[in-house]
KEKE-3310 file (N, C-alpha, C; in steps of 0.2 Angstrom, whole numbers, plus 5000, padded with zeros to 4 digits):
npx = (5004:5004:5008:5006:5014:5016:5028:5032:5039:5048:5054:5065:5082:5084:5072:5068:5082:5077:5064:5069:5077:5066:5061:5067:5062:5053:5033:5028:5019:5021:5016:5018:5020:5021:5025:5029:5025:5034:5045:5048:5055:5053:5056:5056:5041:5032:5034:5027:5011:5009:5005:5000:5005:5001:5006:4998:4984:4973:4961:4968:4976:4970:4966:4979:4983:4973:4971:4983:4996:5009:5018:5029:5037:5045:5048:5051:5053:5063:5067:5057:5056:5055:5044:5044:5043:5030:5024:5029:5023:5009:5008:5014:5004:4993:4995:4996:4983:4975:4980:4978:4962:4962:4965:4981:4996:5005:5018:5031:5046:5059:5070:5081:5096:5099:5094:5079:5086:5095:5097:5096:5086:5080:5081:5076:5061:5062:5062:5048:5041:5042:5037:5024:5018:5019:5010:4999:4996:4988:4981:4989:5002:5021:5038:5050:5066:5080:5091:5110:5124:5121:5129:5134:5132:5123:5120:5115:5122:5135:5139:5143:5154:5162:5166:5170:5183:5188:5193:5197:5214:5215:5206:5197:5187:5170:5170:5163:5165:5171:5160:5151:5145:5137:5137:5134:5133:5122:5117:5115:5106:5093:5093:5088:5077:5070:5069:5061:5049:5046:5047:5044:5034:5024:5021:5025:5042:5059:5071:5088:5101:5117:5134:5152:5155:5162:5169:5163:5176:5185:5176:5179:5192:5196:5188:5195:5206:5201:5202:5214:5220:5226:5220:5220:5212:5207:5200:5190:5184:5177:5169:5151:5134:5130:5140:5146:5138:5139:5149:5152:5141:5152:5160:5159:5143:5132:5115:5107:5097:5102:5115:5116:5106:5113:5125:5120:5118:5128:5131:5126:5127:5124:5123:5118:5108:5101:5100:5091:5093:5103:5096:5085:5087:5097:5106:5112:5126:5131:5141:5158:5165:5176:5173:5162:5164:5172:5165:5155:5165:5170:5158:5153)
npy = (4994:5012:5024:5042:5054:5070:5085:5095:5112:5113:5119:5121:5118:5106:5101:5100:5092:5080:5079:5077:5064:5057:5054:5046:5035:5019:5015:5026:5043:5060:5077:5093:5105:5123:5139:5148:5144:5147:5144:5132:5120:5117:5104:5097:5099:5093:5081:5079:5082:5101:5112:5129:5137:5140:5135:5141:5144:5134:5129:5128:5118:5107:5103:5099:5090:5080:5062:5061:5048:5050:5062:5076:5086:5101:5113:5129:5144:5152:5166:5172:5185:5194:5187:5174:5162:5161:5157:5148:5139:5141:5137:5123:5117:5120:5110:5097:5096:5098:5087:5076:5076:5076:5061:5057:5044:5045:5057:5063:5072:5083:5090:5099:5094:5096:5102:5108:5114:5120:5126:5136:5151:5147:5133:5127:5132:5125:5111:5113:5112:5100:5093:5096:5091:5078:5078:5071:5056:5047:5048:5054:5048:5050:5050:5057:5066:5072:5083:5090:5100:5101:5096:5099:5105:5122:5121:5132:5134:5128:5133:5147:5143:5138:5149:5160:5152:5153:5166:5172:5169:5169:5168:5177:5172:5167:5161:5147:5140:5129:5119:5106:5096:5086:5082:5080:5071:5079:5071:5058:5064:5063:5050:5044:5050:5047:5034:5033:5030:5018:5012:5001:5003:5007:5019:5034:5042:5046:5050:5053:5058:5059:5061:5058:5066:5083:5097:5117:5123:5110:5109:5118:5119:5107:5105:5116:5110:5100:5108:5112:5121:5129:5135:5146:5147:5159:5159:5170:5178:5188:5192:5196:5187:5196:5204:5194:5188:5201:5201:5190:5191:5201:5197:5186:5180:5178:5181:5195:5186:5173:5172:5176:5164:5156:5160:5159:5146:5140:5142:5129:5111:5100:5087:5069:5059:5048:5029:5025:5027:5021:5008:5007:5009:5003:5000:5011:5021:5034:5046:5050:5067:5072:5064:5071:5082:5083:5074:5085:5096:5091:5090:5101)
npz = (5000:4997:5005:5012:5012:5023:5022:5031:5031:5020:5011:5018:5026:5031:5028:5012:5007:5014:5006:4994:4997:5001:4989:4982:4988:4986:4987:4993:4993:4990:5000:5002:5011:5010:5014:5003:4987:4977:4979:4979:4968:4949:4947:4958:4961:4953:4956:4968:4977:4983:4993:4999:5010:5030:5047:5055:5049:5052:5044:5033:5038:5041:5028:5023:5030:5027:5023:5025:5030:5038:5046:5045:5056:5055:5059:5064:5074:5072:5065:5068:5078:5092:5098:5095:5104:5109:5095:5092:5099:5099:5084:5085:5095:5083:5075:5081:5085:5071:5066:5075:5074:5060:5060:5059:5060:5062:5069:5064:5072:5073:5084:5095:5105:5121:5139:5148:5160:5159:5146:5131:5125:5114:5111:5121:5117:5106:5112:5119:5110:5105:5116:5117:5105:5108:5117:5117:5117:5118:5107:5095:5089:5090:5084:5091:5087:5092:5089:5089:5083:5065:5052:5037:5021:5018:5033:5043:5055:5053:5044:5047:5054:5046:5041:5048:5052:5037:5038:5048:5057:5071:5085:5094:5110:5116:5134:5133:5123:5126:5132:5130:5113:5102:5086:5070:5055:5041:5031:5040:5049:5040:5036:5048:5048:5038:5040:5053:5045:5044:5055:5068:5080:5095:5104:5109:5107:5110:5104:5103:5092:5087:5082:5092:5107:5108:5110:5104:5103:5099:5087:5078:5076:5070:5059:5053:5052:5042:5033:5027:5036:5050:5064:5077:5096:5109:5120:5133:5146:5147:5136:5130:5129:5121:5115:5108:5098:5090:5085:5077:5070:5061:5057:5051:5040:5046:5052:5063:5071:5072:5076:5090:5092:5090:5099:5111:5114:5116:5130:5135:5138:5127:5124:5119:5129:5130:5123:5109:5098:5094:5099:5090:5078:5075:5063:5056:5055:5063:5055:5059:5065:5057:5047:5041:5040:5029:5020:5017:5010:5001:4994:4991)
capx = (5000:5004:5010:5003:5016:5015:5034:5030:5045:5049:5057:5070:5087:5081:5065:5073:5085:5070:5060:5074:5077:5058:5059:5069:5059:5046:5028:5028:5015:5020:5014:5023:5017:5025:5023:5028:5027:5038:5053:5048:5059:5049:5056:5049:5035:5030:5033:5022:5007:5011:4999:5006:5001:5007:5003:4993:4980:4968:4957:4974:4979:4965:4966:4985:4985:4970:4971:4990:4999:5014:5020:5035:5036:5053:5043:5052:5052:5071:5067:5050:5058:5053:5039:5046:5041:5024:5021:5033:5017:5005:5011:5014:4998:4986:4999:4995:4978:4974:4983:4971:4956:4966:4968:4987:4997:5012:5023:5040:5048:5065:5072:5088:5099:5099:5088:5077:5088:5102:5094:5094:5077:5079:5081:5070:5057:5063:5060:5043:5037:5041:5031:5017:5016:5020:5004:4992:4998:4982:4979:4993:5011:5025:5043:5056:5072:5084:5102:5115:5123:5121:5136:5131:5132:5118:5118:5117:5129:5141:5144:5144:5161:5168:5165:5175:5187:5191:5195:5201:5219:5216:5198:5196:5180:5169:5172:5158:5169:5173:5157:5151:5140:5136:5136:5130:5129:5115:5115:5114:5099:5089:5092:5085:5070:5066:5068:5055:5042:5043:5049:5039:5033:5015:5021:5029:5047:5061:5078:5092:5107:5124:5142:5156:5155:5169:5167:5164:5181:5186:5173:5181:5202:5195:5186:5201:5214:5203:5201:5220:5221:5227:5217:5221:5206:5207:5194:5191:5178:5172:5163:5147:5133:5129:5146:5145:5134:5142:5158:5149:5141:5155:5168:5153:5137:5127:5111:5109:5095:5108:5121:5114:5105:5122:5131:5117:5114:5136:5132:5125:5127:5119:5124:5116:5104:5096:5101:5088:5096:5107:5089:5078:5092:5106:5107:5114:5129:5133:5149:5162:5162:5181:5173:5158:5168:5177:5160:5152:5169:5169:5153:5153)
capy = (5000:5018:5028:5047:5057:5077:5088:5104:5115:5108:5122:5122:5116:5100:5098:5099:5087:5075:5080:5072:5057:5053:5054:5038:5027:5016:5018:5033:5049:5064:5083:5097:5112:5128:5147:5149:5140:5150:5140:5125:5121:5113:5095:5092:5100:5088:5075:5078:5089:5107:5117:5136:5139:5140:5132:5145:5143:5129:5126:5124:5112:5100:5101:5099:5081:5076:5056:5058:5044:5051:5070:5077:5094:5104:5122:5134:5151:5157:5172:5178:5192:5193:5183:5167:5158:5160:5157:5140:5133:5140:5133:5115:5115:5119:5105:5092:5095:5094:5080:5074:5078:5069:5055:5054:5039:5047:5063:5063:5080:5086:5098:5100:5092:5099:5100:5112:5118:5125:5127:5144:5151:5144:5127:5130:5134:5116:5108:5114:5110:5092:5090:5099:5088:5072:5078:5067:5050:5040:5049:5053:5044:5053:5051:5064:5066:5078:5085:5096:5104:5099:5096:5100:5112:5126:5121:5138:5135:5126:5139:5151:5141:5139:5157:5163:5148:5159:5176:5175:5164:5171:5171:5178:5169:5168:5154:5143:5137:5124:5118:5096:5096:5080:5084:5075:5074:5080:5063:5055:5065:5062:5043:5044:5054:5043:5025:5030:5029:5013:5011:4996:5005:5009:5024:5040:5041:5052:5048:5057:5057:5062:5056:5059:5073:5084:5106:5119:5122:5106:5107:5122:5117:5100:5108:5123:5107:5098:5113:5113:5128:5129:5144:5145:5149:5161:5159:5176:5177:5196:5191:5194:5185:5202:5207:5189:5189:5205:5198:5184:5196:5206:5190:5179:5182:5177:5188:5194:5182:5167:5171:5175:5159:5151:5162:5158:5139:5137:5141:5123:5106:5099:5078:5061:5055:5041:5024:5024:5030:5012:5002:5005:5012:4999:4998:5018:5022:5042:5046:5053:5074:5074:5062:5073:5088:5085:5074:5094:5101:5086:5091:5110)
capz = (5000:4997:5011:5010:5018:5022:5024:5030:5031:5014:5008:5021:5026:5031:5022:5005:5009:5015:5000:4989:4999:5000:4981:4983:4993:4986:4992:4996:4990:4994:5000:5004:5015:5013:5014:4995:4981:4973:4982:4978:4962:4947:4946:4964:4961:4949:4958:4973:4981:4984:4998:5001:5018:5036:5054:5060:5047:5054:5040:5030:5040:5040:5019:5020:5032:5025:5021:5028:5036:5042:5043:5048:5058:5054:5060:5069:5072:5076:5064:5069:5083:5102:5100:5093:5108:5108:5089:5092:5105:5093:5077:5087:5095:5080:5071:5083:5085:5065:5066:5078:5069:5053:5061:5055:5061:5066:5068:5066:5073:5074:5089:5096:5111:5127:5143:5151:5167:5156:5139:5128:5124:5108:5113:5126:5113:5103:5119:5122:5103:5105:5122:5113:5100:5110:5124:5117:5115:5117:5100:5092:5089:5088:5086:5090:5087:5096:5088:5090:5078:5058:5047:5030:5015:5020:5040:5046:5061:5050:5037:5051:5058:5038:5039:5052:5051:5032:5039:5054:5061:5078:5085:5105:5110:5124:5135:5131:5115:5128:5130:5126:5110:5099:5079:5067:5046:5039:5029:5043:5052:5035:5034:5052:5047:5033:5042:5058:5043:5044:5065:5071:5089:5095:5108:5107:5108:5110:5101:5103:5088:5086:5083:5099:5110:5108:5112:5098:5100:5093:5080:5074:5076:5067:5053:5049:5049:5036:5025:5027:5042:5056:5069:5087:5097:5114:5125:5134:5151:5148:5130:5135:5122:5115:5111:5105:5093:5085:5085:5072:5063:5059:5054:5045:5035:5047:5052:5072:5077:5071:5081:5094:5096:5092:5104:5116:5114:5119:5137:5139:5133:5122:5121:5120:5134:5128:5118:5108:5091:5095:5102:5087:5071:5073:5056:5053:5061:5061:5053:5063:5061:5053:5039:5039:5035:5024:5013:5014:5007:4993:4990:4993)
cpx = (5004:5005:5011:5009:5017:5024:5033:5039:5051:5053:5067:5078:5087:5076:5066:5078:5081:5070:5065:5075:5071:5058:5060:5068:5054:5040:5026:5023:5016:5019:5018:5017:5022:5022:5024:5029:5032:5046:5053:5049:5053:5050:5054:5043:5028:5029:5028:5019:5008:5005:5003:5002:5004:5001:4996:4987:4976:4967:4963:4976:4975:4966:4973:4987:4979:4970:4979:4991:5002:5017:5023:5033:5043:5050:5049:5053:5058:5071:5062:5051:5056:5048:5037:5042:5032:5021:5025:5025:5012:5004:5011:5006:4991:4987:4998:4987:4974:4977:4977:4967:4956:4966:4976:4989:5002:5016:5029:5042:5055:5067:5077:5089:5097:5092:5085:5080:5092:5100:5091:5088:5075:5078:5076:5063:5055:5059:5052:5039:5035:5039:5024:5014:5015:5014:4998:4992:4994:4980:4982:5001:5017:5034:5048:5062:5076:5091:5103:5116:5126:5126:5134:5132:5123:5116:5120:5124:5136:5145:5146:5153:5164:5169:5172:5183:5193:5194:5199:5206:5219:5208:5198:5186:5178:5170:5169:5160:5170:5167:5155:5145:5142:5135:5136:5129:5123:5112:5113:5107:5096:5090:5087:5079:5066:5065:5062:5050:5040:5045:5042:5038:5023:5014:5025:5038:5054:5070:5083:5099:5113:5129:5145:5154:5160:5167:5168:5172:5185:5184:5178:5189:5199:5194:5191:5207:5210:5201:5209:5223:5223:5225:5217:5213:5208:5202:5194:5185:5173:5168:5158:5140:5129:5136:5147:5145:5136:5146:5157:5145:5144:5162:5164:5147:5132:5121:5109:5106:5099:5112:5120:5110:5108:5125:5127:5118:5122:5135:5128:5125:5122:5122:5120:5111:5100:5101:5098:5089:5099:5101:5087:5084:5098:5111:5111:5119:5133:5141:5151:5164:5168:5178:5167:5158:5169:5171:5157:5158:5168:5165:5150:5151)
cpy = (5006:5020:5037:5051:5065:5080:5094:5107:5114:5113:5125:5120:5108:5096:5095:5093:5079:5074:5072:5065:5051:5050:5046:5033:5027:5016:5022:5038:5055:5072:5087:5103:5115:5135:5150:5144:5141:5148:5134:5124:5115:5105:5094:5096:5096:5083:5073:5085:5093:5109:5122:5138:5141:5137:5135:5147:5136:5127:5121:5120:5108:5098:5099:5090:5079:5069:5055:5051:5047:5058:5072:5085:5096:5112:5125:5143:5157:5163:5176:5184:5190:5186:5176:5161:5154:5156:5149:5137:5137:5135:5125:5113:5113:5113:5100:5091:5092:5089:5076:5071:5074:5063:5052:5048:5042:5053:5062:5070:5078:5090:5095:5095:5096:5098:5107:5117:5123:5127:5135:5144:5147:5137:5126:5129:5125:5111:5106:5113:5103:5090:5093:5095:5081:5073:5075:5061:5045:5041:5049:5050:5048:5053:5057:5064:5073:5079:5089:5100:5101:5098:5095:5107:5114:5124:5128:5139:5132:5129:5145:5149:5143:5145:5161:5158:5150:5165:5176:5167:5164:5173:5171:5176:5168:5161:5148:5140:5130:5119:5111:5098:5088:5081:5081:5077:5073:5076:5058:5056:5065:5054:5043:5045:5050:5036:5025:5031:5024:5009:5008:4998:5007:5014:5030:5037:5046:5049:5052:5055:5061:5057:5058:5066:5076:5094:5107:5122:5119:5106:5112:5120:5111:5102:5114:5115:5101:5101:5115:5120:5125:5137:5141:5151:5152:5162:5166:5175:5183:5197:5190:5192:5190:5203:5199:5188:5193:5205:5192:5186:5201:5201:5184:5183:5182:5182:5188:5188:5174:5168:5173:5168:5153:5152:5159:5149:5135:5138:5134:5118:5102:5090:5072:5060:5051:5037:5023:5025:5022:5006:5002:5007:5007:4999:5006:5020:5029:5042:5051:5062:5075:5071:5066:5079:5087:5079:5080:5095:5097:5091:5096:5112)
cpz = (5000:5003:5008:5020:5018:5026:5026:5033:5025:5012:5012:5023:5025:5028:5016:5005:5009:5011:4995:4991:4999:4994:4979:4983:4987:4988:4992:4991:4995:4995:5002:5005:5014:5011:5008:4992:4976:4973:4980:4968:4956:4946:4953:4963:4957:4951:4964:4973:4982:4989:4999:5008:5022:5041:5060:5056:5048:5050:5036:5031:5039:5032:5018:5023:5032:5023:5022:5034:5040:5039:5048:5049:5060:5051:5064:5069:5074:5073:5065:5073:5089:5102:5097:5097:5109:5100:5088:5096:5101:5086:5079:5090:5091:5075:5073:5083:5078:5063:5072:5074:5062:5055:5058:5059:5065:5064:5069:5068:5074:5079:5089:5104:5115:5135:5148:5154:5162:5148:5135:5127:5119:5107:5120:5121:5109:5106:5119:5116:5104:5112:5120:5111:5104:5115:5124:5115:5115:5110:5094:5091:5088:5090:5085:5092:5088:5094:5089:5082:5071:5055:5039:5025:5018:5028:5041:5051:5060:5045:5039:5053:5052:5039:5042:5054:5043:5033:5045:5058:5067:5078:5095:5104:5115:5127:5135:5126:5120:5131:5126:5123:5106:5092:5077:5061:5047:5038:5034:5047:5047:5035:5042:5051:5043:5036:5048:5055:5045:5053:5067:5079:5089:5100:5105:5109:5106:5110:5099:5098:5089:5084:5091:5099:5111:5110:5104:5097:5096:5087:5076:5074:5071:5060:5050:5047:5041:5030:5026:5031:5046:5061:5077:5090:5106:5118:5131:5140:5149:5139:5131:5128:5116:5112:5107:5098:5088:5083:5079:5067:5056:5055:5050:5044:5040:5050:5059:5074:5076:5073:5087:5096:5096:5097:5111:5119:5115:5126:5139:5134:5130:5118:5122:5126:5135:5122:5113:5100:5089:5095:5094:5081:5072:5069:5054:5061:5058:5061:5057:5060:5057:5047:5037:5037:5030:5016:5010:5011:4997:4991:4989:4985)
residu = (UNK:UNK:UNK:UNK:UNK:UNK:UNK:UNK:UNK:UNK:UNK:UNK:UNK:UNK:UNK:UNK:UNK:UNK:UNK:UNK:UNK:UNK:UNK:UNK:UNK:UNK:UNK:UNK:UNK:UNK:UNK:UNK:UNK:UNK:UNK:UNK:UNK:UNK:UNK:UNK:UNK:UNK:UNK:UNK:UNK:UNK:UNK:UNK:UNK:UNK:UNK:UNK:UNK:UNK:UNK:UNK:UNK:UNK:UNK:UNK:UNK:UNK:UNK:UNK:UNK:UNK:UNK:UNK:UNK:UNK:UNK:UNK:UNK:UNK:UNK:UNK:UNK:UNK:UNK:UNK:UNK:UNK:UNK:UNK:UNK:UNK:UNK:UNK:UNK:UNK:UNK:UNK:UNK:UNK:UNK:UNK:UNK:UNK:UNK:UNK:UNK:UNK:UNK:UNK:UNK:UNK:UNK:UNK:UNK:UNK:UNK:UNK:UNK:UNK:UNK:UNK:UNK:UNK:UNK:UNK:UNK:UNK:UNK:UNK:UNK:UNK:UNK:UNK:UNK:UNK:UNK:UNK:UNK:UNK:UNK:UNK:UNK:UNK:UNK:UNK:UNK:UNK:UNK:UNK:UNK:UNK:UNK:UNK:UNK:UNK:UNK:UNK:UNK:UNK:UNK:UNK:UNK:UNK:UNK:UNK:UNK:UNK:UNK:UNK:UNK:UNK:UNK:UNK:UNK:UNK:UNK:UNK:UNK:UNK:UNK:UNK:UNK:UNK:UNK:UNK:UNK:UNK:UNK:UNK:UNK:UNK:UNK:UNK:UNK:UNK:UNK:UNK:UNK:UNK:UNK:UNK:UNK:UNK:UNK:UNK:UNK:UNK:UNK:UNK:UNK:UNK:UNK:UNK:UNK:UNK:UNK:UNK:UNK:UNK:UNK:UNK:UNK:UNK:UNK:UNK:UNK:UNK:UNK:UNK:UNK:UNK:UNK:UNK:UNK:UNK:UNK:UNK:UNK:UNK:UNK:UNK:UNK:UNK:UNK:UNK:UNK:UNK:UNK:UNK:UNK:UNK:UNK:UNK:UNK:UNK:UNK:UNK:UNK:UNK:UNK:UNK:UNK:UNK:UNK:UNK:UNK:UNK:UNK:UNK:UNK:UNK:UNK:UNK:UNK:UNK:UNK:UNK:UNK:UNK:UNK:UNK:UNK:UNK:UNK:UNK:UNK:UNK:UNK:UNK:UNK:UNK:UNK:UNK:UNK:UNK:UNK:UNK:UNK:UNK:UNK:UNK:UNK:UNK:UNK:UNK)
# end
């Protein structure tokens, strides 16, 4: 049988990605939600459903998980301004509800590592999606999956490092560079996404991905040696995450609410807490992040 599946955030980092992999599988019918069509390139669009919408159209929502199985939730609202948080527990709740109402089978989500006590607002926000979404488990299914930070051509937080890894041999930085995080190829978080279509389980559940746990310092000494660099990194106490952030703006591309909720999301960790990625995935083992640099630069 056909399996009818909805990607909303399709036009995204990881959606796109998805999208194409989906393409792949067998079985499969698929729709895509997003805010334009005009992003949406015309060889997938061909290939599946198109809806232009957004989460905080109800009705939309009912037409968009209409006779859906399985529909993945990769929403979030890191650039909407102050009031991201609210519009993250909106967006997730009218997204579980028409899910509901749809009868879908199951939701896969995406969020980030970390844990409430010590977690940026932004991860914070993450957090508070996927217990949204998971609040009604007599009705609906939903696995979700928690990473650090992406390795990939267009990972925001990865192109942000290449960035400043290119211009600057000497980087003074706050001391939160020393900081345990878990990173993870994209490819990797995208076989995950596509295999818990088929994840034989009858409850919710919350699977947490990475390779080794290493600081963003590492990541960046690691990544300058295999683009053939060498940057020495000084950790400084009186960087505070505003001079942060402009310090990131002013040595990479990236745009304030992006570095700031980079600069933010180094004051806590963000590794592994659960087997669970090993229990149910045995079969996919995340490549270690030297080999996952250097397939992005291959494939840059």
């Amino acid at each position: 049988m056909t399996k009818r599946i909805l990607v909303t955030g399709a036009t995204g980092y990881i959606g796109k990605r998805l999208t194409e992999r989906l393409f792949e599988k067998p079985g499969l019918s698929l729709r895509l939600l997003t805010r334009s069509k005009n992003k949406i390139a015309n060889a997938v669009s061909s290939r599946a459903e198109v809806i232009e919408g957004d989460t905080f159209n109800k009705e939309l929502l009912i037409q968009a998980l209409k006779n859906i199985d399985v529909a993945y939730y990769l929403i979030h609202s890191m650039g909407a301004g102050n009031d991201f948080e609210e519009r993250d527990r909106t967006s997730a709740k009218n997204f579980r509800d028409a899910c509901i109402e749809s009868k879908v089978k199951r939701v896969i989500y995406l969020g980030g590592l970390g844990v409430k006590e010590t977690a940026s607002k932004h991860l914070l926000s993450r957090i508070e999606t996927g217990e949204i979404l998971s609040s009604a488990k007599e009705k609906l299914e939903v696995i979700w999956f928690r990473a650090g930070v992406i390795i990939g051509k267009g990972s925001a937080s990865f192109e942000i490092i290449c960035s400043l890894i290119k211009k600057l041999p000497v980087m003074i930085t706050p001391k939160w560079v020393s900081t345990k995080t878990q990173p993870i190829a994209a490819d990797d978080v995208i076989s995950y996404l596509v295999d818990a279509i088929e994840l034989d389980i009858n409850s919710n559940l919350i699977v947490d991905i990475g390779a080794d746990q290493m600081s963003f310092k590492s990541m960046v000494e690691e990544t300058a040696r295999v683009m053939g660099l060498r940057r020495v990194l000084i950790p400084v106490p009186v960087l505070t995450p505003k001079l942060s952030s402009y310090w990131l703006i002013l040595f990479s591309s990236a745009p304030l609410h992006m570095a700031t909720a980079l600069i933010e999301g180094l004051k806590s960790e963000t590794v592994i807490l659960n087997d669970n990625s090993k229990n149910y995935f045995p079969h996919i083992k995340p490549m270690t992040f030297d080999k996952a640099v250097q397939h992005t630069i291959k494939n840059n």
